[in-house]
GUBAVO-915004 format. One record per residue (C-alpha): residue in one letter; x, y, z. Coordinates in steps of 0.2 Angstrom, whole numbers, plus 5000, padded with zeros to 4 digits. Layout:
# GUBAVO-915004
AXYZ;...
This chain:
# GUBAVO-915004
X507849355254;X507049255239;X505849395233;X507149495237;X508249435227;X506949405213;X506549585211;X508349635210;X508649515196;X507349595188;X507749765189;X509649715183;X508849615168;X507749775162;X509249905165;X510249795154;X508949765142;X508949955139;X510849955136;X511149815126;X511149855106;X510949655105;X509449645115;X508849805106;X509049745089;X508049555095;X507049485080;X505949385089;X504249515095;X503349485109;X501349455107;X501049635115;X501249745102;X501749895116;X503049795123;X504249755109;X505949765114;X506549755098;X505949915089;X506050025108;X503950005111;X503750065093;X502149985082;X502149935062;X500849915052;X500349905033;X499150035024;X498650115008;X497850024992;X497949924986;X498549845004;X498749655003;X499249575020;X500849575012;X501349775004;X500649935008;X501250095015;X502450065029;X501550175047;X502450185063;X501550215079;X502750325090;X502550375105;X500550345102;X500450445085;X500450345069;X501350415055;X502550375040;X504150365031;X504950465016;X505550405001;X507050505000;X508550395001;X507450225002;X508150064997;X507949884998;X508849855011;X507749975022;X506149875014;X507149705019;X507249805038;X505649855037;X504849705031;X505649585045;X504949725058;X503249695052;X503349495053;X503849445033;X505549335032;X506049475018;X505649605004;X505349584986;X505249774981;X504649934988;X503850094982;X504050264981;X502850444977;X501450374988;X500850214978;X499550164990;X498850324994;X499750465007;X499750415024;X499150545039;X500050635051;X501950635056;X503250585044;X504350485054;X505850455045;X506850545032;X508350495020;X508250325031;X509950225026;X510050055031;X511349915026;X509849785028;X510849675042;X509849775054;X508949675067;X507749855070;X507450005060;X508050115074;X509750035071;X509650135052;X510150295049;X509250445045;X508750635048;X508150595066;X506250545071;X505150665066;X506450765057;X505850775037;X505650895023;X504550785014;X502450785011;X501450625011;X501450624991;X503250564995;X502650395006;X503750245004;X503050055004;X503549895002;X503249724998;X503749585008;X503849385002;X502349315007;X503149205021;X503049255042;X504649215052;X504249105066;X503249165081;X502649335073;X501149365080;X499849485068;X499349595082;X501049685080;X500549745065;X498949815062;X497749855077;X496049735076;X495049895069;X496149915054;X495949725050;X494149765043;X494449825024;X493449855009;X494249764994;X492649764986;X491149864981;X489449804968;X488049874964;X486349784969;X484849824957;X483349844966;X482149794955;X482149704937;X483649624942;X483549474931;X483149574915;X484349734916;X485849714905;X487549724911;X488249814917;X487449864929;X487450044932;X486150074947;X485750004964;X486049984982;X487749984988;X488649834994;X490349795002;X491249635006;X491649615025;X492349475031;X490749405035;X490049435019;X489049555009;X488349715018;X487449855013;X487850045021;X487050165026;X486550315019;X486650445033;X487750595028;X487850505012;X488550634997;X488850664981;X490650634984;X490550444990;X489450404976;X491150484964;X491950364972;X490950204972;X490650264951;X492350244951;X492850104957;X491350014948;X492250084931;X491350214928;X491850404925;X490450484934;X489050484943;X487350564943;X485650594956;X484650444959;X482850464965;X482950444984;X481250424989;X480750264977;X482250174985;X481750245002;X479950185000;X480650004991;X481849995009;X480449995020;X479649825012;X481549725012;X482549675027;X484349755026;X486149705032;X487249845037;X488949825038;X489550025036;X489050175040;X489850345042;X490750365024;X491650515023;X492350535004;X493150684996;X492950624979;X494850614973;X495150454981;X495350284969;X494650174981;X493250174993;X494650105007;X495450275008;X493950365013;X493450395031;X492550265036;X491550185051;X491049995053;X489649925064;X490349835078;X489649655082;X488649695097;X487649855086;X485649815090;X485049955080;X485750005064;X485550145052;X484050185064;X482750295051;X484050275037;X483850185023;X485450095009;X486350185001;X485950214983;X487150254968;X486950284951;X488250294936;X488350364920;X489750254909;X490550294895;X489950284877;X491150134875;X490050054887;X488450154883;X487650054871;X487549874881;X486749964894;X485350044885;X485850224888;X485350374876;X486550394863;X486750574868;X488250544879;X489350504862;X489450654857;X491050704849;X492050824864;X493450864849;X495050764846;X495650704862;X497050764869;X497850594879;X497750414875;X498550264880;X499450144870;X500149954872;X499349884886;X498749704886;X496649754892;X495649874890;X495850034902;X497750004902;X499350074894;X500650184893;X499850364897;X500250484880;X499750674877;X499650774862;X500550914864;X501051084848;X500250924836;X501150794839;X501150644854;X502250614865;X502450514884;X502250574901;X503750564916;X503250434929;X504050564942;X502750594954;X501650474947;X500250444958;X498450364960;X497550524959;X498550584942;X498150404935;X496350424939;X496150574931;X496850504915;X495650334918;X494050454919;X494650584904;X494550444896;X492750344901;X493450234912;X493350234932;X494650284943;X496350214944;X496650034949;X498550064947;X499650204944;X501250094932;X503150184931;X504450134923;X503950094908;X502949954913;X501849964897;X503349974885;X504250134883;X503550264869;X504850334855;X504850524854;X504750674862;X504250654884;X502650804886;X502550824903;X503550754920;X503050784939;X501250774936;X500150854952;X498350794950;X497150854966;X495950704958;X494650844952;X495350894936;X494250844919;X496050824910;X497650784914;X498150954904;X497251044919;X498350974933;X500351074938;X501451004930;X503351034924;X503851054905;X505350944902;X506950924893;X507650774884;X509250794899;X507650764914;X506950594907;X507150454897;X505750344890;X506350194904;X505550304915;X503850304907;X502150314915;X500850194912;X498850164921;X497850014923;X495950094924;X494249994933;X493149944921;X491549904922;X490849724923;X490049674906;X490249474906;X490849464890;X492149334896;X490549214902;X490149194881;X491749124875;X492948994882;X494448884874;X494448704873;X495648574870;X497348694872;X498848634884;X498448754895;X497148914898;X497949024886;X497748924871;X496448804863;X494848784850;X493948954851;X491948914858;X490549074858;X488949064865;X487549104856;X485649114861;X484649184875;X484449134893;X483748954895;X484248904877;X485848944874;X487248824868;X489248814863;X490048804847;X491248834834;X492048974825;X492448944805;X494148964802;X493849044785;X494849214784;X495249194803;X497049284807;X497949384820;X496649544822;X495149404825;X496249314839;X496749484846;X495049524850;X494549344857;X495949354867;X495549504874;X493749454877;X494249294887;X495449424900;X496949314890;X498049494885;X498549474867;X498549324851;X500249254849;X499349174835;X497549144827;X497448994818;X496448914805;X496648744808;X496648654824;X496448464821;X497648454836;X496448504848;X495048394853;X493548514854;X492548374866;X490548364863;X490448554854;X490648524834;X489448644827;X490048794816;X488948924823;X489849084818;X490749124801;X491549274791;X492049354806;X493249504802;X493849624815;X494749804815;X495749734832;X494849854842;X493349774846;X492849724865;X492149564860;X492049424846;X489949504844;X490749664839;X491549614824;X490749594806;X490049434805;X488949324793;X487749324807;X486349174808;X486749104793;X488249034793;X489448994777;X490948894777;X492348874763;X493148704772;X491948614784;X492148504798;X492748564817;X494648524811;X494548694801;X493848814815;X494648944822;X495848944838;X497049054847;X498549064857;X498649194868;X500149284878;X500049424892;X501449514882;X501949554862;X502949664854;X502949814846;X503849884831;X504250064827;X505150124811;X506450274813;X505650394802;X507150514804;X508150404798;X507350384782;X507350554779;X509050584783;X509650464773;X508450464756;X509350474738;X509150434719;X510350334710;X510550254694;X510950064695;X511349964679;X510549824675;X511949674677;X512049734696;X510249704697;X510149514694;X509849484712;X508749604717;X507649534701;X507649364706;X506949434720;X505449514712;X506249704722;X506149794706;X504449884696;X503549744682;X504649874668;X506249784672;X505449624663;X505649694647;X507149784649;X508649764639;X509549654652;X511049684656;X511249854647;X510250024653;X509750054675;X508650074683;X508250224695;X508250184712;X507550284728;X508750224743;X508550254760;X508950164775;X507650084789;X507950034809;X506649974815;X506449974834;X505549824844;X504849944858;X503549804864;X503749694879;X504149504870;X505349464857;X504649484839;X504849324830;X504349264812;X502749164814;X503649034801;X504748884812;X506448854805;X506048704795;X505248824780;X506248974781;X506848994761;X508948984756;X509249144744;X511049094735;X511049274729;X511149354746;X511749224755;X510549194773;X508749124775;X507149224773;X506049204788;X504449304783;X503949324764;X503449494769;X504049584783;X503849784774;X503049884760;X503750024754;X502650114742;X502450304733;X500750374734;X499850504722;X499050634737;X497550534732;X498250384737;X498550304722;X500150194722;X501450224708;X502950144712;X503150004725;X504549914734;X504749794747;X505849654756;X505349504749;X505849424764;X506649484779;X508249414790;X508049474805;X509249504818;X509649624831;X511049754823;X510949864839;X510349874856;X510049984872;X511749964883;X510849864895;X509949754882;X511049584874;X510849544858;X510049354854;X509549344837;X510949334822;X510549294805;X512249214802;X512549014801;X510648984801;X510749084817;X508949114826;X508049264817;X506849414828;X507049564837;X507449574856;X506549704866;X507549844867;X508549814851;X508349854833;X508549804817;X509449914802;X509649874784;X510750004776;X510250104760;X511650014751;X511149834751;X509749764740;X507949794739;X508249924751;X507250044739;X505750074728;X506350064709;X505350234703;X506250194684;X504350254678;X503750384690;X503450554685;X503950734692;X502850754705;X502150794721;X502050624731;X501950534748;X503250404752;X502550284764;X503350134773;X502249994783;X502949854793;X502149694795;X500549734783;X499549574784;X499849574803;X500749424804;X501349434819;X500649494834;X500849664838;X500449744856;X500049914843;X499549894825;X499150084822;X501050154823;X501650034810;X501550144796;X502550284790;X502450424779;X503450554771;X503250714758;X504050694744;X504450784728;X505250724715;X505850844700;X506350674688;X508350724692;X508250744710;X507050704726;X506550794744;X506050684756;X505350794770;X503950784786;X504150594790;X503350524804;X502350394811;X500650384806;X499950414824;X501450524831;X500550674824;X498750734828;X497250674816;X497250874810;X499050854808;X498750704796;X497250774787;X498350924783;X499750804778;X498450704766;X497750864761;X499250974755;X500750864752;X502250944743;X501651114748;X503651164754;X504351064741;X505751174736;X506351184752;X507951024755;X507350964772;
């Protein structure tokens, strides 16, 4: 009767196993993957790029066939459900439009709805298994806290083949490897394994994988190599082959969603009468010129049609394209790794690291181009992919989309560092100077150093942007380096590197010496960005006359032209262009005047503190750029007026309040107040260009210094004024702006 008995009891226990929701929802897996009781024999794993151990594109294995989920519907409670089927304690986010690549075969689940309190995903609701109306381009991911519940054993989530990936991908040279700049833009290919570095091998090897590698190296193309030199070289090395049987179609961003096939451990022969794979890349003229390529490749391809703006690095920033003469965002709907990689090789880069929505390179200001972006991965231009034309009602600028590009490896960090800073962001800057075997550390004079200079070191050392460059840094013990070794360095802000920049080079000059006036940097993954309202301006420009004994204040602020010296004070006016200015932080951190509280200046006239001595020029132009009249706020208070209706305001001029600009907020100074004007008392009838420029000498750091300025057409009659065509000096194409520069005024008689 005992075995009897036994084997009854055991049939009992699985029939009620099947019944009971309790036992079907059971967190706790077993360490066969097949036999989980808690998700009814399904299989979970993560997949995609970039996969970590913890994101990637949710698969399920159902009834023997992997497949995925749909976005549609997809929330963080489903990713919380998801995440604990996988092993993970909880989610932190989850993804949508196929972030890390589409996945293969079924999609599994459709408009999944799940509360998150769900002990299994079949618990959720949804369109049924199997039952969707959705493609792969609509794959949902997630991304679970880095933190296993107890017992979970790996093997539920991805099978032992899938745990060999290829994060990374070099370039070997061949020969002359010691002597060949960086970077490096020929050689075999290697890719890190778990056990190392291996190379692969080049049977059925195509034009497409070598795409593909170019790519992921940073470059935007790739060209023939000589095959039988590197075949010869092969046969007098030894080889390690870790991969074989690469299978690309040249769209993909990263070398892990190709086909691939790995040798196994127990492999005697490998790549038998093959040789390793050889690739060779052509970069970009950006990167042309440290490698030693022919300057042909630089030749000018016409104005380009997309760029990207406020991004930290190079390669990086919010996607904009020119579009009827003017610039304007792109819709993050649909965004996608191969739309971003079109984009990164448009514009000399590799292919796409990241594909970034909602805004996360700040939003743009202006009209949104393009939304739902298709890209195949093919395209030469994003302008050659579907896409949808878009209304103001479709998108808002929250939404956004942004790229992060692969760049290829030049080492210009290795020739800088900082010293003595609190921590790896700030600190007394050092360059290296010499050749191999006799180079040495030093100093930067601090002469003429200022925010453009610290911008560039920044960026050179990987650190994003200069909160500050500074002049003086006695605070900061430089250790054993106290030589001055570079001086006069002046920089446009564009620069890659420090080397770049206009320098004195050998001989080195400086105004104040000692190491307690060199140069040194804070630096900041974020900054802000400021952006006039140039409709505004326009809308709201005037004349008027304004007598002399309402103009003591503005006087003893220096707001009005040299004439007003020797005017007969208090009688006569002064004439007076009025207009009123909002100006938008659109960045990602605060703007903040550089000065601290302790030497902000009390005005008596108007009654608050001035922060910055100057914050903005306003200024009229001959149309050969000669000025004629100039305005200015001496000194700004800044506070937030108004902001987004999810955005709080912080700064308030009042009571010695705190004085900036939030994100998402801006600042407005009416055209009734004082010095909100240019005194054009001595200006003659004319044709003229009205131009605005916030934060002229740089001052404070600005994730985008080229959208800082304003212009407008102007005519002015000596009774009355138009003020037409403003915008922002990038918004419009450079033809655009030539034209502008070139015939200003020309419809003057027309009242805009």
């Amino acid at each position: 009767m005992g075995p009897v008995s036994v084997w009854q009891w055991s049939l009992w226990g699985l029939l009620l196993c099947l019944l009971c929701s309790s036992c079907l929802g059971s967190p706790t897996p077993s360490t066969a993957p097949e036999k989980r009781a808690g998700s009814q024999g399904l299989r979970f794993r993560l997949a995609g790029f970039p996969r970590k151990p913890s994101e990637g594109r949710v698969e399920i294995q159902r009834a023997g066939e992997w497949g995925t989920i749909c976005d549609d519907d997809f929330t963080l409670q489903a990713a919380h459900v998801l995440c604990r089927e996988l092993g993970f304690t909880e989610a932190t986010g989850w993804t949508h439009s196929a972030k890390y690549g589409p996945g293969t075969g079924r999609i599994w689940l459709d408009n999944l709805s799940c509360s998150g309190t769900e002990r299994s995903v079949t618990e959720c609701a949804s369109r049924g298994w199997g039952n969707s109306d959705c493609t792969h381009d609509e794959d949902a991911g997630v991304i679970c806290k880095d933190e296993r519940l107890p017992g979970f054993s790996d093997s539920n989530v991805i099978e032992v083949e899938h745990h060999l990936q290829v994060e990374e991908v070099r370039l070997r040279p061949a020969v002359g490897r010691g002597r060949r700049p960086l970077p490096v833009t020929e050689g075999l290919v290697e890719v890190r394994l778990p056990d190392g570095w291996s190379q692969v091998c080049d049977k059925g090897w195509s034009a497409h994988n070598s795409h593909v590698i170019c790519g992921m190296l940073g470059f935007p193309s790739e060209k023939r190599v000589n095959v039988a030199f590197y075949r010869l070289l092969a046969q007098r090395q030894q080889h390690s082959f870790g991969l074989h049987g690469v299978a690309c179609v040249g769209t993909e961003a990263h070398l892990s969603l190709c086909s691939l096939e790995f040798y196994r451990a127990n492999d005697t022969t490998r790549c038998p009468g093959g040789a390793p794979a050889v690739v060779s890349c052509v970069p970009s003229p950006l990167y042309a010129a440290s490698s030693g390529q022919k300057k042909q490749q630089s030749k000018p391809q016409g104005e380009a049609r997309v760029r990207l703006k406020g991004g930290a690095h190079p390669g990086e920033g919010r996607v904009e394209v020119l579009k009827a003469g003017t610039w304007g965002t792109v819709c993050d709907r649909k965004w996608d790794l191969q739309a971003a990689s079109v984009v990164c090789r448009e514009l000399g880069f590799g292919s796409a690291r990241e594909a970034l929505s909602g805004a996360r390179m700040g939003q743009g200001m202006g009209a949104i181009h393009l939304s739902e972006v298709r890209c195949s991965g093919q395209e030469l231009s994003l302008w050659k992919c579907p896409h949808k034309n878009i209304t103001a009602e479709d998108c808002s600028h929250s939404q956004d989309a942004g790229v992060r590009c692969n760049l290829p490896y030049t080492g210009v960090e290795t020739k800088i560092r900082l010293s003595g800073g609190r921590s790896r962001h700030e600190g007394r800057v050092e360059v290296q100077i010499g050749g191999p075997g006799s180079f040495r550390w030093g100093l930067i004079c601090g002469d003429d150093w200022g925010t453009l200079e610290a911008m560039v070191a920044c960026r050179q050392l990987g650190l994003g942007y200069a909160n500050h460059g500074l002049q003086e840094t006695w605070y900061w013990d430089s250790g054993n380096v106290t030589d001055v070794v570079m001086s006069g360095v002046r920089c446009t802000g564009a620069e890659l590197s420090l080397d770049q920049c206009a320098h004195h080079g050998t001989h080195v000059t400086c105004k104040r010496t000692g190491s307690r006036f060199t140069a040194g940097v804070i630096c900041s993954e974020t900054a802000s960005d400021l952006l006039l309202h140039s409709a505004l301006v326009q809308e709201t420009a005037y004349i008027e006359d304004r007598p002399l004994h309402m103009l003591y204040c503005a006087a003893e602020e220096n707001c009005l032209a040299s004439s007003a010296r020797s005017a007969n004070w208090p009688y006569g006016h002064r004439r007076l262009l009025r207009f009123s200015s909002q100006i938008h932080n659109l960045g990602r951190a605060d703007f903040r005047p550089k000065a601290g509280r302790h030497s902000w200046v009390w005005h008596e006239c108007h009654g608050h503190y001035h922060s910055m001595d100057i914050f903005t020029h306003y200024d009229i132009l001959t149309p050969n750029g000669t000025k004629v009249a100039e305005g200015h706020k001496a000194s700004f208070c800044l506070e937030d007026t108004e902001c987004q209706e999810d955005v709080s305001k912080r700064y308030e001029c009042a009571n010695f309040g705190e004085q900036g600009i939030t994100v998402g907020c801006w600042d407005l100074y009416r055209h009734d107040i004082d010095c909100q004007w240019i005194d054009i008392t001595d200006v003659k009838p004319g044709n003229y260009i009205l131009q605005v420029v916030i934060n002229p000498n740089f001052e404070v750091a600005e994730s985008d210094f080229t959208n800082n300025a304003m212009k407008c057409n102007c005519k002015y009659d000596g009774h009355r004024i138009w003020v037409h065509n403003c915008h922002i000096g990038d918004a419009f194409s450079e033809e655009a702006n030539r034209r502008f520069e070139r015939y200003p005024g020309q419809t003057s008689n027309q009242i805009i």
